[in-house]
Rosetta silent file (secondary structure, phi, psi, omega in degrees, C-alpha in Angstrom):
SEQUENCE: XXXXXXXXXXXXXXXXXXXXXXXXXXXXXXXXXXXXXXXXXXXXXXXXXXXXXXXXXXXXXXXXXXXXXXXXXXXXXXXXXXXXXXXXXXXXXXXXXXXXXXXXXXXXXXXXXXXXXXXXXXXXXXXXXXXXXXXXXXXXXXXXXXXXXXXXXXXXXXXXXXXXXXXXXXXXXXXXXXXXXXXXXXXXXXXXXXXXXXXXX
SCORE:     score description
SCORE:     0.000 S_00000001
   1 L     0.000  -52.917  163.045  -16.958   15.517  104.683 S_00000001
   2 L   -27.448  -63.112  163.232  -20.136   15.053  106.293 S_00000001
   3 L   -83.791   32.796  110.900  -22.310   17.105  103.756 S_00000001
   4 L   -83.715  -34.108  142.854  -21.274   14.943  101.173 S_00000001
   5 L   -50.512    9.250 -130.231  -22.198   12.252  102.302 S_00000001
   6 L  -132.639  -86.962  -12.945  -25.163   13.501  103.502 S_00000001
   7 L   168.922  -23.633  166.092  -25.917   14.728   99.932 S_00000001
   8 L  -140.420 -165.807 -160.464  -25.997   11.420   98.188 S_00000001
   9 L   -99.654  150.066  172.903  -28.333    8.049   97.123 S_00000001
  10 L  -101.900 -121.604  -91.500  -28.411    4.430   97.005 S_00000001
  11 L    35.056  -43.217 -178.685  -30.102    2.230   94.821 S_00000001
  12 L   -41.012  145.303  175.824  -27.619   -0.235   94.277 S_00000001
  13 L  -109.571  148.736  175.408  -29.297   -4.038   94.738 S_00000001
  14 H   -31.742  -50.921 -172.321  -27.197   -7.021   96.623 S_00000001
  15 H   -74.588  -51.644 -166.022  -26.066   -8.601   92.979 S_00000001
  16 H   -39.809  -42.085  164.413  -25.148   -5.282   91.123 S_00000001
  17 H   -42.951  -38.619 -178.480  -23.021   -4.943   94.225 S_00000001
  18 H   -75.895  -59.917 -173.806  -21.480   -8.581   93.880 S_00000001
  19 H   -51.960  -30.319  159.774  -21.259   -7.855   89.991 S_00000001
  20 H   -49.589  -70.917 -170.727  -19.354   -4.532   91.008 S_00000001
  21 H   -51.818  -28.422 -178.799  -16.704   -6.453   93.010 S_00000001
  22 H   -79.775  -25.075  165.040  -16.373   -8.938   90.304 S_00000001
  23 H   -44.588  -37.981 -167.822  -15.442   -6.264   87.861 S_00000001
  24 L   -81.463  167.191  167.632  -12.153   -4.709   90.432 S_00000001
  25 L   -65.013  120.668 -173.531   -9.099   -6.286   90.367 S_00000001
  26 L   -99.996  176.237 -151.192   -8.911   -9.598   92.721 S_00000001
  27 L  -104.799  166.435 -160.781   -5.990   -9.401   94.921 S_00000001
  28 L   -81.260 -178.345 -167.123   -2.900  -11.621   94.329 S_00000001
  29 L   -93.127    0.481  176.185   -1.765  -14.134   96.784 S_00000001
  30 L   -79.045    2.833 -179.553    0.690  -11.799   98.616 S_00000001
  31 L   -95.951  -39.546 -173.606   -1.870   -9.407   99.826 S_00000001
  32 H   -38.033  -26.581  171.749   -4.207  -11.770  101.118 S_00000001
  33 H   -83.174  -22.767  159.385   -2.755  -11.797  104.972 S_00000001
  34 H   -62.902  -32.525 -126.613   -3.252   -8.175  104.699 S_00000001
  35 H  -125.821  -18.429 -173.619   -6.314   -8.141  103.515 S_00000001
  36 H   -73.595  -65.590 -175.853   -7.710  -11.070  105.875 S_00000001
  37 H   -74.232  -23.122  170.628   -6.686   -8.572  108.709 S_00000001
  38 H   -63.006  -11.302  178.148   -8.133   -5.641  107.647 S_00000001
  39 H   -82.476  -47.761 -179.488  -11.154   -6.909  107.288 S_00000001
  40 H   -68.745   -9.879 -178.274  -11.479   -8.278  110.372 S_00000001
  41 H   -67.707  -30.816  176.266  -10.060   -4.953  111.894 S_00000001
  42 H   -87.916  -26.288  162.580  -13.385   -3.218  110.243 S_00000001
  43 H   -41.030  -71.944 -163.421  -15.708   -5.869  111.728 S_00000001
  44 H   -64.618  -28.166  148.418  -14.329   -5.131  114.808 S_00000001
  45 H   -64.210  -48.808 -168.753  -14.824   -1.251  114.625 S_00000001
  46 H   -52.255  -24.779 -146.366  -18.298   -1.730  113.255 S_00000001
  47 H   -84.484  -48.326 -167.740  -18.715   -4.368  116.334 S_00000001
  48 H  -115.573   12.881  156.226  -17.796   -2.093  119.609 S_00000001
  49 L  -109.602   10.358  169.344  -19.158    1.496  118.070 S_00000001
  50 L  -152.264   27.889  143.612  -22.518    0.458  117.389 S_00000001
  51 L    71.225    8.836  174.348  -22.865   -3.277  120.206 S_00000001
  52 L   -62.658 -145.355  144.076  -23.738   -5.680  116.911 S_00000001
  53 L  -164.443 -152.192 -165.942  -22.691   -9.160  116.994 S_00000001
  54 H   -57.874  -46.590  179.377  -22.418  -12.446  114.891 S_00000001
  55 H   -31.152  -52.949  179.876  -26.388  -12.492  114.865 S_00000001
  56 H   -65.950  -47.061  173.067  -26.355   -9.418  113.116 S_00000001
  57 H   -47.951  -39.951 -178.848  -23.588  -10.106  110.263 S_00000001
  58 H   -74.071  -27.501 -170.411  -25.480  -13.542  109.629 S_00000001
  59 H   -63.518  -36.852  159.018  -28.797  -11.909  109.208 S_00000001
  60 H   -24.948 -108.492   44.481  -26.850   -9.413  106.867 S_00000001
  61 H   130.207  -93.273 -175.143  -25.346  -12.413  105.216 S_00000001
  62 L   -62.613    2.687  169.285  -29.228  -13.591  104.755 S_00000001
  63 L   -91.557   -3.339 -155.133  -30.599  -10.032  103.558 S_00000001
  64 L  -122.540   18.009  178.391  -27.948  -10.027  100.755 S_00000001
  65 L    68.427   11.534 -161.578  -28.353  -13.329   99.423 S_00000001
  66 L  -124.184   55.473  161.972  -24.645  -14.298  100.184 S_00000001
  67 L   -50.995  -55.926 -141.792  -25.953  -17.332  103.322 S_00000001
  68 L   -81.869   15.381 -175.366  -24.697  -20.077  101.259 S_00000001
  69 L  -146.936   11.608  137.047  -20.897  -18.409  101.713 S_00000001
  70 L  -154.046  120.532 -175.456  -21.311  -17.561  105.323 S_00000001
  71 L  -120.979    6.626 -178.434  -24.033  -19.690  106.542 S_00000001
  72 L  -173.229 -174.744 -156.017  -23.715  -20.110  110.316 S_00000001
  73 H   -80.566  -57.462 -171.840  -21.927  -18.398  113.463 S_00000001
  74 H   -67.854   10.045  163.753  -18.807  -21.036  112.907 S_00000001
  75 H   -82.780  -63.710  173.025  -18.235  -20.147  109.261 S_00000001
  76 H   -38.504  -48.927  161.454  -18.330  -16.396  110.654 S_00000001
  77 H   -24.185  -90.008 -114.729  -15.739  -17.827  112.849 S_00000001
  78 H   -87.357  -23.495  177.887  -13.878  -19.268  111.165 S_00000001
  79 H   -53.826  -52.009 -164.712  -13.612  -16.471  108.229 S_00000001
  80 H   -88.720  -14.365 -178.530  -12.372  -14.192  110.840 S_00000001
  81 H   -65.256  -24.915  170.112  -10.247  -16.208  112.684 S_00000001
  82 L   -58.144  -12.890 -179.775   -7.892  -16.238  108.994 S_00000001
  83 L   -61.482  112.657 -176.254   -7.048  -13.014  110.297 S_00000001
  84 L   -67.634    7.087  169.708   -3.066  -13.824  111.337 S_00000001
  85 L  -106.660   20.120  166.951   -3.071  -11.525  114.006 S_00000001
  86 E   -70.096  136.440  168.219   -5.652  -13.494  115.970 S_00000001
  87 L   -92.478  145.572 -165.017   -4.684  -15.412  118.971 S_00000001
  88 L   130.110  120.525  170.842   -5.293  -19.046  118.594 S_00000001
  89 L   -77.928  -45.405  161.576   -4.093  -22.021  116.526 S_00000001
  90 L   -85.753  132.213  176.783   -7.667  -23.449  115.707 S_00000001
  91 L   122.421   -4.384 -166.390  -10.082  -22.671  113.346 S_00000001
  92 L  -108.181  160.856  176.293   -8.231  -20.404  110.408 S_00000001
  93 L  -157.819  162.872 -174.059   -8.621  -21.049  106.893 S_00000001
  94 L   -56.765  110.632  176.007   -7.554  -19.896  103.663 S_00000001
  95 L  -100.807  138.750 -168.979  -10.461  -16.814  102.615 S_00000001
  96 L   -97.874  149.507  179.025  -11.267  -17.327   99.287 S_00000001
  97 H   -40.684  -55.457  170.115  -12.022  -14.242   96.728 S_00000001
  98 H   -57.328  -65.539 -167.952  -16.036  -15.116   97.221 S_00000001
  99 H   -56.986  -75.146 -163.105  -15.451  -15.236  101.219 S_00000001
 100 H   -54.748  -51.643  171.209  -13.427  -11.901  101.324 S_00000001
 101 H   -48.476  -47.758 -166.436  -16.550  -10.299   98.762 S_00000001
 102 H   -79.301  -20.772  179.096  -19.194  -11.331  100.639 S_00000001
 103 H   -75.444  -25.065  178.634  -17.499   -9.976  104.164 S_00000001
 104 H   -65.078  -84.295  140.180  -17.019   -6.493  101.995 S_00000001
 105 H    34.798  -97.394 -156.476  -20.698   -7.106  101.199 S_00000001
 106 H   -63.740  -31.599 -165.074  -21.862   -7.828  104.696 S_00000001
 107 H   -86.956  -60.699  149.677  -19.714   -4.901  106.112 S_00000001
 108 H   -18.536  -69.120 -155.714  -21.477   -1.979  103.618 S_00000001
 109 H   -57.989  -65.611 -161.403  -25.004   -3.545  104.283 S_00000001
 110 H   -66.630  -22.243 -178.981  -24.386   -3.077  108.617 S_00000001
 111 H   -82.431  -52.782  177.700  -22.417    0.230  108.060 S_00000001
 112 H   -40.599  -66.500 -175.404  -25.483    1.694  105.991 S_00000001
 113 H   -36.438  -47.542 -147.886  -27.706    0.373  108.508 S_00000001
 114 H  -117.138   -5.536 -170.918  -26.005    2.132  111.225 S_00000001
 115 L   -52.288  -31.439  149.720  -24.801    5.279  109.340 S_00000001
 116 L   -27.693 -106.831  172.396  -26.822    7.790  111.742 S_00000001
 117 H    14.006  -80.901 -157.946  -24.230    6.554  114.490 S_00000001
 118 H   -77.242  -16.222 -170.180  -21.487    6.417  112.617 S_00000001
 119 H   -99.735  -33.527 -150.905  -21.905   10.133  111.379 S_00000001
 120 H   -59.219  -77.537  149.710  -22.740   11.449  114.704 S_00000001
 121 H    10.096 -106.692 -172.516  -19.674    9.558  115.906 S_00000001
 122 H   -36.299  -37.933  166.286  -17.738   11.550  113.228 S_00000001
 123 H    -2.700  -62.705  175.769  -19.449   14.507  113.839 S_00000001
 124 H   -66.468  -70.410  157.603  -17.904   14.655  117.363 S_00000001
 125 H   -11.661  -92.530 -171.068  -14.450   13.709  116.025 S_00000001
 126 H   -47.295  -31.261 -179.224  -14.341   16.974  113.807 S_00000001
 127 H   -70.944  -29.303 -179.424  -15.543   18.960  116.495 S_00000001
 128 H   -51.018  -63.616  170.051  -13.090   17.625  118.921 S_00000001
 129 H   -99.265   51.071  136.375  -10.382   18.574  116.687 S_00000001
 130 H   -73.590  -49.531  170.841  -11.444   21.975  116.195 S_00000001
 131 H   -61.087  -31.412 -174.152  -11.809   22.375  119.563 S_00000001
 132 L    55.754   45.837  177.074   -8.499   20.932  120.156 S_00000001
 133 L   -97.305  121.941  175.706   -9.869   18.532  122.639 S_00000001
 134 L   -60.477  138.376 -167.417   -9.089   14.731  123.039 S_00000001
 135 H   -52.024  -56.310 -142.214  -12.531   12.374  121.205 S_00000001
 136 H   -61.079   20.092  179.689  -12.545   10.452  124.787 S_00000001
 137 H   -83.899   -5.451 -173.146  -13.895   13.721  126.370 S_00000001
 138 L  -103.766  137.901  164.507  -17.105   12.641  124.393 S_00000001
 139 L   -81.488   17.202  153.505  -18.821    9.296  125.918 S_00000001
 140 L   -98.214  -40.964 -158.162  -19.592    7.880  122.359 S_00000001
 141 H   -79.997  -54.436  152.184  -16.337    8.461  121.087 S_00000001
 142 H   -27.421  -58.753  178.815  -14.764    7.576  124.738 S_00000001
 143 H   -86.846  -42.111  175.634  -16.488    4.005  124.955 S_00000001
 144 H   -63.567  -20.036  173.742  -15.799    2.974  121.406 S_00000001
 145 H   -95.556  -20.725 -178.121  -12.101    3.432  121.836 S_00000001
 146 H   -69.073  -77.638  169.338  -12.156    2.228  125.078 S_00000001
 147 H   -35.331  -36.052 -158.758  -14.260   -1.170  123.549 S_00000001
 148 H   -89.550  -27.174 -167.676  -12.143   -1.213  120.098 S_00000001
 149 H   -95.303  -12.168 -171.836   -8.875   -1.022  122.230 S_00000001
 150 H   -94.282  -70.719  168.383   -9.870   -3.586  125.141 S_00000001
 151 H   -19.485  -79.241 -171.497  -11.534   -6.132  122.205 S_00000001
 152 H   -43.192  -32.074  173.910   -8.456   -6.032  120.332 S_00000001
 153 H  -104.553    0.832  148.943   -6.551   -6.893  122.872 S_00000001
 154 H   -77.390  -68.642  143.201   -8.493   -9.751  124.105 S_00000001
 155 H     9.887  -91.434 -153.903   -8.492  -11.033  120.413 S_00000001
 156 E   -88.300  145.416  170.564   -5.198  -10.365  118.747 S_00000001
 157 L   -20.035  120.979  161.980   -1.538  -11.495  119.368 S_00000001
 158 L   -59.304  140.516 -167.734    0.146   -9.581  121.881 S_00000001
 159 L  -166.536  104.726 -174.504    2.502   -7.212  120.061 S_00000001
 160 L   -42.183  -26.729 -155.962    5.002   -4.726  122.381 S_00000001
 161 L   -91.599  -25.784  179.348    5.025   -2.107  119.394 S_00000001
 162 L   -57.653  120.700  167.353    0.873   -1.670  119.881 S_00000001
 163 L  -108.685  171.875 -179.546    0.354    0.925  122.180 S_00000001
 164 H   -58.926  -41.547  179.203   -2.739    2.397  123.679 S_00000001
 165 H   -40.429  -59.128 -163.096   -1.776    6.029  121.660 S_00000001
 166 H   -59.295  -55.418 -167.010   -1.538    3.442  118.163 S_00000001
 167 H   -36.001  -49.952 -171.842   -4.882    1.316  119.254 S_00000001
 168 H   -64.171  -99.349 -158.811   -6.726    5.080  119.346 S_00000001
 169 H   -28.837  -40.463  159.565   -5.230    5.947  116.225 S_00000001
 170 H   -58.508  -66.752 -153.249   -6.254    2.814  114.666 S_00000001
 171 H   -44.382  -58.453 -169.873  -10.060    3.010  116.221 S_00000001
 172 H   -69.565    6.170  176.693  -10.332    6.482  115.020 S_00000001
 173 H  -108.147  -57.929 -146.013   -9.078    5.754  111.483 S_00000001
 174 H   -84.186  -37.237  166.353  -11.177    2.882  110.891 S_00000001
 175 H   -93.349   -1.775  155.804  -14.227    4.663  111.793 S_00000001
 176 H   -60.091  -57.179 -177.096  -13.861    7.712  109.566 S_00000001
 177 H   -46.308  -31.858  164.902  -13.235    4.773  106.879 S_00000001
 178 H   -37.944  -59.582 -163.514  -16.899    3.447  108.108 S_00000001
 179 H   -83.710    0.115  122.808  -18.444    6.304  107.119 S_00000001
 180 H   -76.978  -13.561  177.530  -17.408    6.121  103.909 S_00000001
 181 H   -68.909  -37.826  171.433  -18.269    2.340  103.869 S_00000001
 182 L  -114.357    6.131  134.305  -21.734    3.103  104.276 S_00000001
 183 L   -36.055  152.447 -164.085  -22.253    5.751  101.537 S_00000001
 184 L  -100.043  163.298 -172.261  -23.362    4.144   98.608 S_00000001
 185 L    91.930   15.275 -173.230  -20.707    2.820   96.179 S_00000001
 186 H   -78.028  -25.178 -162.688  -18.781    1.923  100.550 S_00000001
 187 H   -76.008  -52.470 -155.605  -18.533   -2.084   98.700 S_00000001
 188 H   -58.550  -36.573 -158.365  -16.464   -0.427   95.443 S_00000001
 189 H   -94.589  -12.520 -177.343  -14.252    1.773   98.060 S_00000001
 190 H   -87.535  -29.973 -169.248  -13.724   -0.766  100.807 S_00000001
 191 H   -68.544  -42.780 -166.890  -12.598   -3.603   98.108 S_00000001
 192 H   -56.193  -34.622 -174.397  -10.015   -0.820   96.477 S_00000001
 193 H   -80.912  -29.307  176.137   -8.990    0.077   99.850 S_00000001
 194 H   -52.944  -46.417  176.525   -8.346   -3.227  100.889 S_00000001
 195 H   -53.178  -62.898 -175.383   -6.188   -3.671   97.724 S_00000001
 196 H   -71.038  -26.085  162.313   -4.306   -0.731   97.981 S_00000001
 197 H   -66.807  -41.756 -166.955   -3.546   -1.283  101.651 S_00000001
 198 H   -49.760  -32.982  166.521   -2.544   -4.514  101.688 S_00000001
 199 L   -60.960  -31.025 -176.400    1.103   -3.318  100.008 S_00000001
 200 L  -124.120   17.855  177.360    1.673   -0.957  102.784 S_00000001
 201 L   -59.025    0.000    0.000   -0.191   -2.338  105.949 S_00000001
């Protein structure tokens, strides 16, 4: 998996990307509470394996031309806060087609950026299970599941069926999906995936 990614190029500019997304299929209105959490579910991997925070997503947000459709920390807010498994009554809003692009957008740009990380991070993973060794015996793999599973659960609804086992199993899915995410053509495969999840999530 690794040497293929490894193996290919980018080019793509911030609009061809937006003109890519406008091209896919936009998603209907029953997917949208799926699609609201998954997004924020990939923030939040991106967020506790590689220590960004809001700063970084707006300055994204201002390398990629897409400010005027997250323009400040409490827009960033407020975008992720539509996620329905957030705790908290104030502050959600409807995300809009544009809002949901530009967070695809914004999530590519910070995964590229970070894509070193993010392979090593896999890297470890495959070796682990080769090895037939649990990731948290590694301390990158260890503290990102530790962070992805303590974050979540200051964040999101308490919900008896999560367990610690599922949380790892999430963390550790969502960052193999990173590292496609930051390969180029990660905006085409994260909107598709988004799509196609949202039916079975």
């Amino acid at each position: 998996m690794l040497k293929v990614m490894h193996s290919a190029t980018n080019s793509a500019t911030p609009n061809s990307q937006w003109e890519d997304l406008i091209k896919l299929p936009a998603p209907n209105s029953v997917q949208w509470d799926n699609i609201k959490t998954q997004l924020d579910l990939v923030l939040l991997a991106l967020e506790t394996l590689t220590g960004i925070g809001s700063e970084a997503m707006l300055s994204a947000a201002i390398d990629l031309n897409l400010e005027s459709r997250v323009p400040d920390r409490v827009a960033l807010w407020r975008l992720r806060q539509s996620n329905p498994l957030r705790k908290g009554q104030g502050g959600r809003k409807k995300l809009d087609v544009e809002e949901a692009r530009s967070l695809v957008l914004i999530i590519c740009y910070l995964a590229k950026q970070h894509q070193e990380l993010i392979r090593r991070a896999v890297g470890l993973l495959e070796q682990m299970a080769e090895n037939n060794q649990e990731p948290h015996q590694t301390a990158l793999l260890g503290d990102y599941i530790d962070a992805f599973c303590n974050t979540y659960q200051e964040r999101m609804e308490e919900d008896e069926e999560i367990s610690t086992d599922l949380l790892t199993h999430l963390a550790l899915k969502l960052l193999v999906d990173l590292l496609f995410y930051s390969a180029p053509g990660g905006h085409r495969r994260l909107w598709l995936a988004l799509l196609d999840r949202s039916t079975k999530f």
